[in-house]
Each structure stands twice: as structure tokens, then as C-alpha cells.
RORODO-54881 format. One line per field, with one value per atom (N, C-alpha, C): atom name; residue in one letter; x, y, z. Coordinates in Angstrom, 2 decimals, always signed. Layout:
// residues N
site <- (CA	...)
code <- (A	...)
xx <- (X	...)
yy <- (Y	...)
zz <- (Z	...)
END
This chain:
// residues 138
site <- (N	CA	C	N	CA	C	N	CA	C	N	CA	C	N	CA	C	N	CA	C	N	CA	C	N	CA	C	N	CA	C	N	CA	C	N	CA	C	N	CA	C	N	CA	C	N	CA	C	N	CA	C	N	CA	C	N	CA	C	N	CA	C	N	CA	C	N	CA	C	N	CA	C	N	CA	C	N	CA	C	N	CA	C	N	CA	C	N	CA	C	N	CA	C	N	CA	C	N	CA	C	N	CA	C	N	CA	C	N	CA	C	N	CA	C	N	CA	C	N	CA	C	N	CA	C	N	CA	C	N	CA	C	N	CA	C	N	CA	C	N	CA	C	N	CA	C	N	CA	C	N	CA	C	N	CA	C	N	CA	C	N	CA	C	N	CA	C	N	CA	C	N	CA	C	N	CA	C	N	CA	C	N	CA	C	N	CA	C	N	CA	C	N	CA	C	N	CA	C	N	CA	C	N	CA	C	N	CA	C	N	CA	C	N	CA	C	N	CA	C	N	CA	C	N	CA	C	N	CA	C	N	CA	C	N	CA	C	N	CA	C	N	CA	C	N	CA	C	N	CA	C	N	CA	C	N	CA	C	N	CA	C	N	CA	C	N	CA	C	N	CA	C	N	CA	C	N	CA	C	N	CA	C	N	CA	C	N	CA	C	N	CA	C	N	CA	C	N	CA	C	N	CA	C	N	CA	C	N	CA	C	N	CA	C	N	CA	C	N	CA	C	N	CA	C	N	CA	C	N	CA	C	N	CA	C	N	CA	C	N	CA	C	N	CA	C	N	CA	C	N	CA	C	N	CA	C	N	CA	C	N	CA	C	N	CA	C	N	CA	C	N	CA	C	N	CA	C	N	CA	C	N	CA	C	N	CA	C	N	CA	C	N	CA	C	N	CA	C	N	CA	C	N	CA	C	N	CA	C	N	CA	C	N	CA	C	N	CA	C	N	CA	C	N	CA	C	N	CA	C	N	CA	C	N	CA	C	N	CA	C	N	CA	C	N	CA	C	N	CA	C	N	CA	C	N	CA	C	N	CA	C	N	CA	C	N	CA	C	N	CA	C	N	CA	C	N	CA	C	N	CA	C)
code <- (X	X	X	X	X	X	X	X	X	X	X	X	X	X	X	X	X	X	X	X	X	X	X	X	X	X	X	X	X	X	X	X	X	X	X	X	X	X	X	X	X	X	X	X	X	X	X	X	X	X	X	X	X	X	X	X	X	X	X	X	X	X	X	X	X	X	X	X	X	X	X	X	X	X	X	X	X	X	X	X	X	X	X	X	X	X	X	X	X	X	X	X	X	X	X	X	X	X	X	X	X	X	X	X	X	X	X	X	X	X	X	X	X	X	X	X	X	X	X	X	X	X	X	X	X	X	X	X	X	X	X	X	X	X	X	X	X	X	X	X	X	X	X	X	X	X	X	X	X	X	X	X	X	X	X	X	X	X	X	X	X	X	X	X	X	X	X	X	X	X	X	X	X	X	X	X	X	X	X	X	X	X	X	X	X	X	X	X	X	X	X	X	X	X	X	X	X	X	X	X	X	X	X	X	X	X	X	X	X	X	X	X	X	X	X	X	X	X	X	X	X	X	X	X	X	X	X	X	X	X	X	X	X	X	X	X	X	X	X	X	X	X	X	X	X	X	X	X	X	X	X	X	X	X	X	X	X	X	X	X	X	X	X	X	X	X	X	X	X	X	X	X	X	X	X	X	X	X	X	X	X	X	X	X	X	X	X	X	X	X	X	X	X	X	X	X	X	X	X	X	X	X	X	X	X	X	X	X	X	X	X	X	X	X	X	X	X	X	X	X	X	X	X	X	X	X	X	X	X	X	X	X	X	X	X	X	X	X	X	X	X	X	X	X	X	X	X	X	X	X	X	X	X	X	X	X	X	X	X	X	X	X	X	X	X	X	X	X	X	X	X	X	X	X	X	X	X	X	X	X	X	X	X	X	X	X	X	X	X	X	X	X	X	X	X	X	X	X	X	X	X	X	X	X	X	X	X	X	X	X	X	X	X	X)
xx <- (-14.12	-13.66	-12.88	-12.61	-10.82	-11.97	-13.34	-14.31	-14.90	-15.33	-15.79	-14.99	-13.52	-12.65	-12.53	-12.82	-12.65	-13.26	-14.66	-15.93	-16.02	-15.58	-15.65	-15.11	-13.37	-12.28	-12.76	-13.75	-13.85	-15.22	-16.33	-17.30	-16.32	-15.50	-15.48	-14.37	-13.37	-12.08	-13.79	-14.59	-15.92	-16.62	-16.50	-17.33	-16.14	-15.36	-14.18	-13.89	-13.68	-13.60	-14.62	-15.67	-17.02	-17.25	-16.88	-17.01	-15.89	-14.70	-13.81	-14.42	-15.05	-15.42	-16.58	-16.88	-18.90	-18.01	-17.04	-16.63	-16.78	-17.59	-17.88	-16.67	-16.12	-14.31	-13.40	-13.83	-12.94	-14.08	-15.27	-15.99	-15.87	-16.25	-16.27	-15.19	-14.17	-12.94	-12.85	-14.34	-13.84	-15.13	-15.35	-16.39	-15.91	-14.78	-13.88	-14.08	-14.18	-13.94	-15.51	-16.75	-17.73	-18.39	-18.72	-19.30	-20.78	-21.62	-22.68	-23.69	-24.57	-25.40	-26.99	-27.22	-28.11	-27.42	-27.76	-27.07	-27.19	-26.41	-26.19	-27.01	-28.18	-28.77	-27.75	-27.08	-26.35	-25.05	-24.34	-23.71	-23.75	-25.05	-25.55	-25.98	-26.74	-27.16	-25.57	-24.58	-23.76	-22.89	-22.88	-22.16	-23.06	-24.53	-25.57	-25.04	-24.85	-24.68	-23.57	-22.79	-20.91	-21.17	-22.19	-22.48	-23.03	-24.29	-24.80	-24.00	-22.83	-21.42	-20.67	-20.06	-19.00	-19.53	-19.60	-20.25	-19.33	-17.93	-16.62	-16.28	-16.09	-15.77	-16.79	-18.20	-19.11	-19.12	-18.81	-18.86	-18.12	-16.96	-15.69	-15.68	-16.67	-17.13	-17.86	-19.12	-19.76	-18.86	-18.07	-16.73	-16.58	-15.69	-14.97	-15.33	-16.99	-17.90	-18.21	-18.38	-18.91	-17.97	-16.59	-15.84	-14.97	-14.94	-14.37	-15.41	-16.62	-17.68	-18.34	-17.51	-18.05	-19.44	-20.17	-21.58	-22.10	-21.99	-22.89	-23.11	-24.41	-24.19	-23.98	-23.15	-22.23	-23.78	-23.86	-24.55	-24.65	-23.74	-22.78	-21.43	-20.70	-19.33	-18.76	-18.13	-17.93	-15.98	-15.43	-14.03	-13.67	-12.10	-11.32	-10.05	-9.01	-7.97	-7.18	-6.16	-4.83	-4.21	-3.77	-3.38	-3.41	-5.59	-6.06	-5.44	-5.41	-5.08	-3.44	-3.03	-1.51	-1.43	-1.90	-1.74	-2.05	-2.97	-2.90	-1.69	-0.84	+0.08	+1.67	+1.86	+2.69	+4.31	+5.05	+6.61	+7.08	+6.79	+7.08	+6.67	+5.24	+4.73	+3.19	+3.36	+1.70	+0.91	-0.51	-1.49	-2.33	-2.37	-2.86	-4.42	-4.94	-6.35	-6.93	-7.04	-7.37	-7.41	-6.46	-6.05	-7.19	-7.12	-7.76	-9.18	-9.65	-10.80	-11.58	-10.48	-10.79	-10.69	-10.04	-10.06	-11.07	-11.79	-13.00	-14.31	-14.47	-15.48	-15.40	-14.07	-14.14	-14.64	-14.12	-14.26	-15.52	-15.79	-17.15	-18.49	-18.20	-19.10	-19.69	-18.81	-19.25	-18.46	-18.83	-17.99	-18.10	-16.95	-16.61	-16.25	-16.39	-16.05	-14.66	-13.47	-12.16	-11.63	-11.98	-11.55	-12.23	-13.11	-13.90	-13.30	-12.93	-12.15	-12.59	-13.50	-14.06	-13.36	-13.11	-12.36	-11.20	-11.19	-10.15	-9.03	-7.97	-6.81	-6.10	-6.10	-5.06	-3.89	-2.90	-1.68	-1.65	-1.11	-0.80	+1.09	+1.68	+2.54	+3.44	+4.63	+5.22	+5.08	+4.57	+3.59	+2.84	+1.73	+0.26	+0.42	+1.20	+1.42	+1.78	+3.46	+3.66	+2.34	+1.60	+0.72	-0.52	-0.96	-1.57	-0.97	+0.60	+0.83	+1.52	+1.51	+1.87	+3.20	+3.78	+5.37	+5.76	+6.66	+7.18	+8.16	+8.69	+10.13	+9.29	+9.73	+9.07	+9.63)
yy <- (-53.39	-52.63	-51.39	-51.46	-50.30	-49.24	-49.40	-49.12	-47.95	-48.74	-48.17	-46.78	-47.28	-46.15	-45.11	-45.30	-44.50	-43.53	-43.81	-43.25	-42.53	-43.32	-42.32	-41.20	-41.45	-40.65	-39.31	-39.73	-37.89	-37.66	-38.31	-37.64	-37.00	-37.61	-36.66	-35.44	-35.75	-34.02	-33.50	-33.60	-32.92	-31.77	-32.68	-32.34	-31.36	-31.61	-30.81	-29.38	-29.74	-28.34	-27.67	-27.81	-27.13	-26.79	-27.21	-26.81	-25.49	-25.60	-25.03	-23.19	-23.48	-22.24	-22.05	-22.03	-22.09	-21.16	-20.63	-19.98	-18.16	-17.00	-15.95	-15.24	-15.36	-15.01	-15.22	-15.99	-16.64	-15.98	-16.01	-15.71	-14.13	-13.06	-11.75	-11.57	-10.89	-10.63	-9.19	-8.53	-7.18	-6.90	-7.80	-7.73	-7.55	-8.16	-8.33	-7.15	-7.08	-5.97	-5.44	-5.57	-4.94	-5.39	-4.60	-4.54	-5.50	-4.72	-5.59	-5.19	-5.31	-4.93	-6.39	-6.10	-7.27	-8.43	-9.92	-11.19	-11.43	-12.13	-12.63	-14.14	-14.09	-15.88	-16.62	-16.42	-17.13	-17.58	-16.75	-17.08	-18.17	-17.63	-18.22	-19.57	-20.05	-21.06	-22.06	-21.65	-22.36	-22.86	-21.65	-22.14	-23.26	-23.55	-24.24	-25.72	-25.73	-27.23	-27.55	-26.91	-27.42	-27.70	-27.25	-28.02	-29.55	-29.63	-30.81	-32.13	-31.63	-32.38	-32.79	-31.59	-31.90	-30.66	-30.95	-30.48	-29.32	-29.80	-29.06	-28.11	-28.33	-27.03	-26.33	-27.02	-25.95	-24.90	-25.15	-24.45	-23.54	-23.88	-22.84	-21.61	-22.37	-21.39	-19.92	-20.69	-19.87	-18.69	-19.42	-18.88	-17.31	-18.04	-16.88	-15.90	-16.16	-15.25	-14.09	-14.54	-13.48	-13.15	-13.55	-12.94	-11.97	-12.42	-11.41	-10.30	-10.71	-9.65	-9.85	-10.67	-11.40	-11.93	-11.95	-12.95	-11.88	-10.46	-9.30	-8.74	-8.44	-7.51	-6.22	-5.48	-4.79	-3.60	-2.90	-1.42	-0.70	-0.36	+0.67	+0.70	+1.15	+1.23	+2.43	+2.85	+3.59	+3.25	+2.71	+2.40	+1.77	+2.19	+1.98	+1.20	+0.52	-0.19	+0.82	+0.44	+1.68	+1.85	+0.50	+0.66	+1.85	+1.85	+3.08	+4.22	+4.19	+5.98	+5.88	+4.69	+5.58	+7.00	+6.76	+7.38	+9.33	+9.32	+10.72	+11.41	+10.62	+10.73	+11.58	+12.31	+13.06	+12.94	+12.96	+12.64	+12.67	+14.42	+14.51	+14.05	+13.09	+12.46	+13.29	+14.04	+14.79	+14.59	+14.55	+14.24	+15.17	+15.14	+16.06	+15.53	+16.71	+16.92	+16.83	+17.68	+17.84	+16.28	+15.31	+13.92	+12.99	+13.25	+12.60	+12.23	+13.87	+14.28	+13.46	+13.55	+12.63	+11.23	+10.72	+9.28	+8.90	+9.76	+9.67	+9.42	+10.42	+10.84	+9.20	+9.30	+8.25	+6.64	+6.64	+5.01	+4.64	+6.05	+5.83	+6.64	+7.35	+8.13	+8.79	+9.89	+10.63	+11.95	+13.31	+14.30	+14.69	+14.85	+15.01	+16.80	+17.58	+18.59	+18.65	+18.38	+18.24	+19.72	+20.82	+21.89	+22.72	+22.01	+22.49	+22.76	+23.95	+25.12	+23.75	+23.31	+22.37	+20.80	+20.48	+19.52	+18.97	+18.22	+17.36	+16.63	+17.04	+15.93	+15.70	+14.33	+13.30	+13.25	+13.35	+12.49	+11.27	+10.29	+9.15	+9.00	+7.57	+7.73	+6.93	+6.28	+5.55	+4.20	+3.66	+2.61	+2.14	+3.07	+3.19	+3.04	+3.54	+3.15	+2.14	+1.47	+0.05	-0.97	-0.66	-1.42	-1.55	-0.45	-0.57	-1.04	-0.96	-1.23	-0.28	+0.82	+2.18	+2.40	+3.32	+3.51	+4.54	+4.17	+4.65	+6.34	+5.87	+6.94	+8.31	+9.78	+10.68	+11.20)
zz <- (-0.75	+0.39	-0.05	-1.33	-1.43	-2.27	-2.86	-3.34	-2.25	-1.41	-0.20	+0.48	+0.25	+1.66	+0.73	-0.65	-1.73	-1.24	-1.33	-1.46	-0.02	+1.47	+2.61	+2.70	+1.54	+1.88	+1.11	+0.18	-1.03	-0.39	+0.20	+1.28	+1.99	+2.83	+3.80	+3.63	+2.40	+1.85	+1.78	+0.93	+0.71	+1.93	+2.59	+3.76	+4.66	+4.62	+5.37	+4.43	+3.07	+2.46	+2.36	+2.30	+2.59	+3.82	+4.85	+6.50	+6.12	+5.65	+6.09	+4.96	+3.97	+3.02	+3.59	+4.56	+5.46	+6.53	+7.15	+7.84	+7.14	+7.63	+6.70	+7.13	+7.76	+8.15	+7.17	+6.04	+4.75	+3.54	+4.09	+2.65	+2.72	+3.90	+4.22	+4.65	+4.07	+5.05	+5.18	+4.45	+4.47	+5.64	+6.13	+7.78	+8.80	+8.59	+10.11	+10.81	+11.64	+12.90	+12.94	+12.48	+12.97	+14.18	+15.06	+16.54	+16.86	+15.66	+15.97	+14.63	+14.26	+13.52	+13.19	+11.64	+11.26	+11.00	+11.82	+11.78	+10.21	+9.30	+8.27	+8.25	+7.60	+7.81	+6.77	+5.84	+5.30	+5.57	+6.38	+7.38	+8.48	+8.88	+10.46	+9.30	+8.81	+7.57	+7.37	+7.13	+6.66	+7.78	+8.70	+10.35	+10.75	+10.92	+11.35	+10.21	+9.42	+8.45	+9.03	+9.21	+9.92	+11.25	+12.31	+13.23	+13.02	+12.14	+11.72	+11.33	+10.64	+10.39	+10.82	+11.78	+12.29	+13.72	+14.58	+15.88	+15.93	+16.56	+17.06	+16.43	+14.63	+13.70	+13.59	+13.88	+12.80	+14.60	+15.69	+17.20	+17.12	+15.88	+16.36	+14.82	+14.17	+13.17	+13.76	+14.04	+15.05	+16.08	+16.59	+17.63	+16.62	+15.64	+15.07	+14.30	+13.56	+13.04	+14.14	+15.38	+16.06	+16.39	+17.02	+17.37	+16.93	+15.03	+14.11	+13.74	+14.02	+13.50	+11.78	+11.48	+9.80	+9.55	+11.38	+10.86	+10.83	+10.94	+11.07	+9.01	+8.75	+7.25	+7.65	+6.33	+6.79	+6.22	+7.51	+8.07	+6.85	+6.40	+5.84	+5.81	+4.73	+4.44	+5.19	+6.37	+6.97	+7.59	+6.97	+7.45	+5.95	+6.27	+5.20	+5.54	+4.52	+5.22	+5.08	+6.06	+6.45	+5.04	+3.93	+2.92	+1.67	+1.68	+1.11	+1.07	+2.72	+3.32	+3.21	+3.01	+2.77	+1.51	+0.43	-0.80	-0.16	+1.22	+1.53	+2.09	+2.76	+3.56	+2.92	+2.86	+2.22	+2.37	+1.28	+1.64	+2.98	+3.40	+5.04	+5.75	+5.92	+6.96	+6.79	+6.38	+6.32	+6.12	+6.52	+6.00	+4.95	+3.60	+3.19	+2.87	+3.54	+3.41	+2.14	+1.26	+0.37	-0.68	-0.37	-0.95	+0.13	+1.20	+2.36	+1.62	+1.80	+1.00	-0.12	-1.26	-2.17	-2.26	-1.00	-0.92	-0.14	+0.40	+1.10	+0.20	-0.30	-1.06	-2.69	-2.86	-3.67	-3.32	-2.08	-1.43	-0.95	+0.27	+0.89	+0.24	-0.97	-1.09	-0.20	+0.42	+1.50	+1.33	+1.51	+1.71	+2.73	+3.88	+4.88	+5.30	+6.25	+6.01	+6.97	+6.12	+7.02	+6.63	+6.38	+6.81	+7.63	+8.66	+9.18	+11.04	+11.34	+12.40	+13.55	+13.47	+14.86	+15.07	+13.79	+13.41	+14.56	+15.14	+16.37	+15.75	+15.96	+15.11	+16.36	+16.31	+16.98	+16.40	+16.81	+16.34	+16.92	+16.08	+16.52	+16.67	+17.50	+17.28	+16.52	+16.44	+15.32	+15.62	+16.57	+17.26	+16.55	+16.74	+16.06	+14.76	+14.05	+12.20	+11.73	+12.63	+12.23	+12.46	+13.68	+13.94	+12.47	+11.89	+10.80	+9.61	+9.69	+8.07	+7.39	+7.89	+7.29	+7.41	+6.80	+6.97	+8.02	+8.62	+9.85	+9.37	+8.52	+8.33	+7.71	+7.91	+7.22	+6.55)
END
């Protein structure tokens, strides 16, 4: 018998830590936030076995893939974390372009034309920055 509960108890840590790394919210974290694109079958594949298992988690897998946007493959690299873009941000609070530029071109492989007269700049406010991560004080 003590043979046995052995053997249910490491099936099932087994089966639970594998449900819990089958979530692409833990495997993709740099997915999060995409809208929609091509479904991930390996994703959708590993959410589908955590149903087979365990009904409830592999449902809420499903849940949070789509809802974080992690079951989607990523399009294209077109966003960056706020962290990146601190390094453009200048003692005074500035954004310097020219740094922008190169953190662009370095990350996304893209050159952007940000000295371009047509160009729209938002300010944001000291809200909007704590909310990303970024430093408030200038």
C-alpha cells in the first residue's frame, strides 16, 4: 500500500508540474499582450493534454493563453519593454531621438524616420510612466 501512494503521489507532482509549464503564459512571456495573429499548435497541443488531465486547469490554461495573447506566434517583433526605452530618456526627462533611433534600429531592426516634420508626439503624463516602470522625477 505505502508502495502504491508512493507511486500516485510522484504521477500526480508529475502531472501537476507539467500542467502547470503547458501554460505558454510561463513558456512565452515575451507574447503577452498580442491581439491576435497565427494560433500556436504547440501551445494549443499542450493546453489540449492539461484538459485530458485535469479538465479545470487545462480550461483555465486555455483562459489565460488567449486572454494574455501568449497562444498567438509572434507576427513580428514590433514593441519593446518600457525598461529598453528607458536608456533614451535623458537626465531632464527628454527623449532623445537620435538614442531612440538607435534603440530601435538595434532591437527591432527597423529604421524609423523620427526626424521626420510629420512626425506626432504625445506627451504622456507622470501617471502613464509609473504605470510602465519608468522614472517619474526629471
Amino acid at each position: 500500500m505505502r508502495t502504491f501512494s508512493r507511486v500516485t503521489g510522484g504521477v500526480l507532482a508529475l502531472t501537476l508540474i507539467a500542467q502547470l509549464t503547458a501554460c505558454g503564459t510561463i513558456l512565452y512571456p515575451e507574447r503577452r499582450g498580442q491581439i491576435d495573429g497565427k494560433v500556436d499548435i504547440a501551445v494549443v497541443g499542450m493546453d489540449a493534454i492539461g484538459i485530458l488531465f485535469f479538465v479545470i486547469p487545462g480550461l483555465i490554461a486555455f483562459g489565460i493563453d488567449f486572454a494574455t495573447g501568449a497562444i498567438y506566434l509572434p507576427g513580428g517583433k514590433y514593441s519593446l519593454a518600457p525598461e529598453v526605452l528607458q536608456e533614451a530618456i535623458g537626465a531632464d526627462g527628454q527623449v532623445d531621438r537620435a538614442q531612440l533611433k538607435a534603440i530601435l534600429h538595434r532591437e527591432l531592426d527597423r529604421d524609423l524616420p523620427l526626424d521626420d516634420p510629420r512626425l506626432i508626439q504625445h506627451s504622456g503624463g507622470i501617471e502613464q510612466l509609473a504605470a510602465l516602470g519608468l522614472r517619474t522625477e526629471a
